[in-house]
C-alpha positions as CSV (number, residue, x, y, z in Angstrom):
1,X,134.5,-36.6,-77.1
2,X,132.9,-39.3,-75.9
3,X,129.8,-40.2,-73.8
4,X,129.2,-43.8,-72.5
5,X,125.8,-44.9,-71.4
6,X,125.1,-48.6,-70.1
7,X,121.8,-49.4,-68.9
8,X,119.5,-51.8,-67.9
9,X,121.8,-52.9,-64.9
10,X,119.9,-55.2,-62.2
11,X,120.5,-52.5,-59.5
12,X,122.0,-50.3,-57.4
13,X,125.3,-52.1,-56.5
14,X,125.3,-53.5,-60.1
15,X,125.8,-49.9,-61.5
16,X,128.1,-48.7,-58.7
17,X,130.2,-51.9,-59.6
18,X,130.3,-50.9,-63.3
19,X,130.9,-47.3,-63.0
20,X,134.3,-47.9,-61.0
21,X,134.8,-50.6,-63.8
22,X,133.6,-47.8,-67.0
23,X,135.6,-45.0,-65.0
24,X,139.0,-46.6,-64.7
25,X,138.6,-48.0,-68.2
26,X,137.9,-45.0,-70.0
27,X,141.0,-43.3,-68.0
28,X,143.1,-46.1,-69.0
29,X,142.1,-45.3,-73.0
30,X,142.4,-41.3,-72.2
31,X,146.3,-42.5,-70.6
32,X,146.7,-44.5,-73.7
33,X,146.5,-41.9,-75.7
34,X,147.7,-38.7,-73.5
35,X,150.9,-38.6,-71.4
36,X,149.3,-36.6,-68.5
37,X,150.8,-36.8,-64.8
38,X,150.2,-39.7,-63.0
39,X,151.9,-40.8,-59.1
40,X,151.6,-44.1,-56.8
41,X,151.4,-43.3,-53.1
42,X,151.5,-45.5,-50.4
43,X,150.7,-44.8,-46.6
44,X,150.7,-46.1,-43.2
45,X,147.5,-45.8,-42.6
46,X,144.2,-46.3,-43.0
47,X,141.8,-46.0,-46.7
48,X,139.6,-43.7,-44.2
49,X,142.4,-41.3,-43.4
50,X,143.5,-40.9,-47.4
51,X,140.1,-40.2,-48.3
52,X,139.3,-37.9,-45.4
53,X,142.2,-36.2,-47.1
54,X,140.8,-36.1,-50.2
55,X,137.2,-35.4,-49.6
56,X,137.0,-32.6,-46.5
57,X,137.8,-29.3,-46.7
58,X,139.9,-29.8,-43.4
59,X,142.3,-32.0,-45.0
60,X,142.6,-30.5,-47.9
61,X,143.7,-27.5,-46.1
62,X,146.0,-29.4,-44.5
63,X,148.3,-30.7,-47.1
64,X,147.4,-28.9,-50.4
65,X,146.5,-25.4,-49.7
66,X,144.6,-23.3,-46.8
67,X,142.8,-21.2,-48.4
68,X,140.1,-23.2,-50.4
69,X,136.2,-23.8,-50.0
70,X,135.4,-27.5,-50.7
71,X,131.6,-28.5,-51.1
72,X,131.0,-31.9,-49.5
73,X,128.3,-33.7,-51.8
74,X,128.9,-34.7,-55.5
75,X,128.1,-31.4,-58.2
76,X,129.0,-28.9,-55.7
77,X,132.4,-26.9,-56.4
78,X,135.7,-26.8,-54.5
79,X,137.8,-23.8,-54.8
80,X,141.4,-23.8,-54.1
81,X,143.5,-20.4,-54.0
82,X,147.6,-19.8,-54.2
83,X,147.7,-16.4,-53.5
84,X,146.5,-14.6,-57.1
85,X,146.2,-18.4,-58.4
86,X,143.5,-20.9,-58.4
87,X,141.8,-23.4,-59.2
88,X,138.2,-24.1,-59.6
89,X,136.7,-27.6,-59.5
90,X,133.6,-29.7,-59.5
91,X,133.5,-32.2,-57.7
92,X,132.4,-35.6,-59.9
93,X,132.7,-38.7,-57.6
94,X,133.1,-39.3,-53.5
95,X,132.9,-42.8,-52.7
96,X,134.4,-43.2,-49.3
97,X,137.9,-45.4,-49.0
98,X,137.3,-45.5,-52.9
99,X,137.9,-42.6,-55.1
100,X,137.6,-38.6,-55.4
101,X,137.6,-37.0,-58.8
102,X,137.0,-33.6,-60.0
103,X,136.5,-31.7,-62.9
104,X,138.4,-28.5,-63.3
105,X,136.0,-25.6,-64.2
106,X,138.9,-22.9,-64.2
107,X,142.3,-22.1,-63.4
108,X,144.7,-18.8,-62.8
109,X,148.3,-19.8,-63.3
110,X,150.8,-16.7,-62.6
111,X,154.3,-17.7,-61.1
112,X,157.8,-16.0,-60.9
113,X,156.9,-13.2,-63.2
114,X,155.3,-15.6,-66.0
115,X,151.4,-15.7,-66.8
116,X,150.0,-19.3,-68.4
117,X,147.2,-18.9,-70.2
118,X,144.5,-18.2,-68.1
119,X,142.0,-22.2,-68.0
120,X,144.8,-24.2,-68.9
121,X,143.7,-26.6,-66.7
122,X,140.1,-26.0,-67.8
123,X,138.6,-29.4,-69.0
124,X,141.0,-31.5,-67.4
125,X,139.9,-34.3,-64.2
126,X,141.4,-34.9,-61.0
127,X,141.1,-38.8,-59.9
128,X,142.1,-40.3,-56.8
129,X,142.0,-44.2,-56.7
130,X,142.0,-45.2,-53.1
131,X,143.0,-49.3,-52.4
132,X,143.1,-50.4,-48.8
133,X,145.8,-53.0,-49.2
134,X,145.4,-53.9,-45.0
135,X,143.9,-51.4,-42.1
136,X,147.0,-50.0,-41.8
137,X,148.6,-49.8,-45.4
138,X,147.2,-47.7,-48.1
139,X,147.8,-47.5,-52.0
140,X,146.7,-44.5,-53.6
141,X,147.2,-44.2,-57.2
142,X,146.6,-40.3,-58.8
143,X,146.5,-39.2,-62.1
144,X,145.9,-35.4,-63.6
145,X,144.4,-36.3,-66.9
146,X,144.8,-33.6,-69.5
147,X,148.2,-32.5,-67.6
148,X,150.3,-33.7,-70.5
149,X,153.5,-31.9,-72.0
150,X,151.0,-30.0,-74.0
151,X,150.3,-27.3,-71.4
152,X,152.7,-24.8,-71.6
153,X,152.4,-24.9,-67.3
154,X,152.9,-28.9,-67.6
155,X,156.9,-28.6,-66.1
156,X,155.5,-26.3,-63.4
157,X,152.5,-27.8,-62.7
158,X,154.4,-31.4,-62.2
159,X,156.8,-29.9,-60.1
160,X,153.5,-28.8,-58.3
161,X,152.0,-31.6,-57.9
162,X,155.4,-33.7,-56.6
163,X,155.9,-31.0,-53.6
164,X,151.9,-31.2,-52.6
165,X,151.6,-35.3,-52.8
166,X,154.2,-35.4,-50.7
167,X,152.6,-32.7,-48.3
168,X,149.4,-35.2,-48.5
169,X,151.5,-38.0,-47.6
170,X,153.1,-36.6,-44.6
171,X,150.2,-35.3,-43.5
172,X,148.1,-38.8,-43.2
173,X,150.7,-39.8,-41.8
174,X,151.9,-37.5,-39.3
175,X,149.1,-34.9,-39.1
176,X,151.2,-31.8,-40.0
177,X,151.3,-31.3,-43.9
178,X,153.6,-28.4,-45.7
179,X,150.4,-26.8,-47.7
180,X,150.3,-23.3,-49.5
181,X,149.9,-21.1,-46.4
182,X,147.3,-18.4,-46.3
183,X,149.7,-16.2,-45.8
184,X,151.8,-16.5,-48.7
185,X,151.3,-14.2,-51.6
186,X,151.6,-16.1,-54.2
187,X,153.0,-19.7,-55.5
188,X,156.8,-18.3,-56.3
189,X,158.3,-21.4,-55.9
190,X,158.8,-23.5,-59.3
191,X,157.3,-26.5,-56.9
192,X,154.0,-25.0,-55.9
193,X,152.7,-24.7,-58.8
194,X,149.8,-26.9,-58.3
């Protein structure tokens, strides 16, 4: 484990400035090290309409699942339920046009007969690097860290995640999404795992 702490910095913008700096550092020695999921998205559209995505509880229902509870204000938890799965999340960072990153608290994982063990994804972080290339382009660059062939759900939970970036793709882009429905019982598909 490690804990960084750099003070002393001039002010306000300063520290903001270093943080992003310190926080995609320190990812970059966590990816050295782990092989955990990782994806490069690009949109037609605009920084504001990946993030509003990412950070609202309305988006998220639109392309991941809809049927979660999302806080809106750094510390406060987001909830996100497949049918008898879930995950639980705090939320760690909301800069707008920027980045989103959680911290997963807990996690149910129970799919086509098979139960993961329960917090698999406990301890791992969610990051969502937002870049404005023009108004109307977008990259957005995601990585799962701690999602690394380890897991015994890391197959499943890769499939997962390719079906539900492309949902959040489709639905900056075109406003209809293909999220986990309410509806459905359960994730029984091998890519809706996530």
């Amino acid at each position: 484990e490690l804990t960084l702490t750099h003070r002393l910095l001039p002010n306000e913008a300063a520290a903001e400035s270093h943080s992003r700096g310190w926080d995609s550092g320190l990812d970059s020695l966590v990816a050295r090290f782990n092989r955990h999921y990782r994806k490069e998205i690009r949109f037609k559209a605009p920084a504001s309409a990946v993030y509003a995505a990412l950070a609202t509880q309305e988006g998220l229902r639109g392309w991941w699942t809809q049927t979660c509870t999302v806080g809106s204000a750094v510390g406060d938890s987001a909830r996100f339920e497949f049918g008898e799965n879930y995950k639980l999340m705090r939320i760690e960072t909301l800069r707008p046009e920027a980045q989103v990153r959680w911290q997963c608290l807990e996690s149910r994982i129970r799919v086509e007969g098979r139960s993961y063990p329960d917090n698999e994804w406990a301890g791992t972080t969610l990051v969502f690097r937002i870049n404005g290339d023009t108004a109307t382009h977008t990259v957005l660059r995601f990585e799962h860290l701690g999602l690394t062939p380890a897991l015994e759900c890391h197959a499943l939970c890769q499939g997962g995640w390719d079906h539900f970036l492309a949902s959040l793709l489709k639905y900056v882009e075109t406003g209809a999404g293909t999220p986990h429905l309410a509806s459905e019982r359960d994730c029984s598909s091998h890519s809706k795992a996530a």
